[in-house]
C-alpha positions, 0 to 999 in steps of 0.5 A, a space after each residue: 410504326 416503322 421503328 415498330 416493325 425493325 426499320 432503324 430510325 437511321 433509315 428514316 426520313 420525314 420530310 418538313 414540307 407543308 402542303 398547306 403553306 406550299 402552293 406547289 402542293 394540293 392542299 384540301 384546307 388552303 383550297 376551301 375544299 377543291 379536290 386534286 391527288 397527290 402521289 408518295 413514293 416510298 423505297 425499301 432498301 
């Protein structure tokens, strides 16, 4: 979607963090359905 609005894919950045695997993240499905928040951050150049 963000290549879709003109953003070049160099520009791009997916992080390969898992929040299920990770125990420093919230996770829904690792935690059996305890709530929590997490927060993203994103920048336009």
């Amino acid at each position: 979607e963000l290549i879709n609005t003109g953003i070049p894919d160099e520009n791009i950045t997916v992080s390969q963090m898992c929040t299920h695997c990770n125990s420093e993240f919230y996770s829904y499905r690792r935690d059996k359905g305890m709530t929590g928040s997490m927060a993203a951050f994103m920048e336009l150049r």
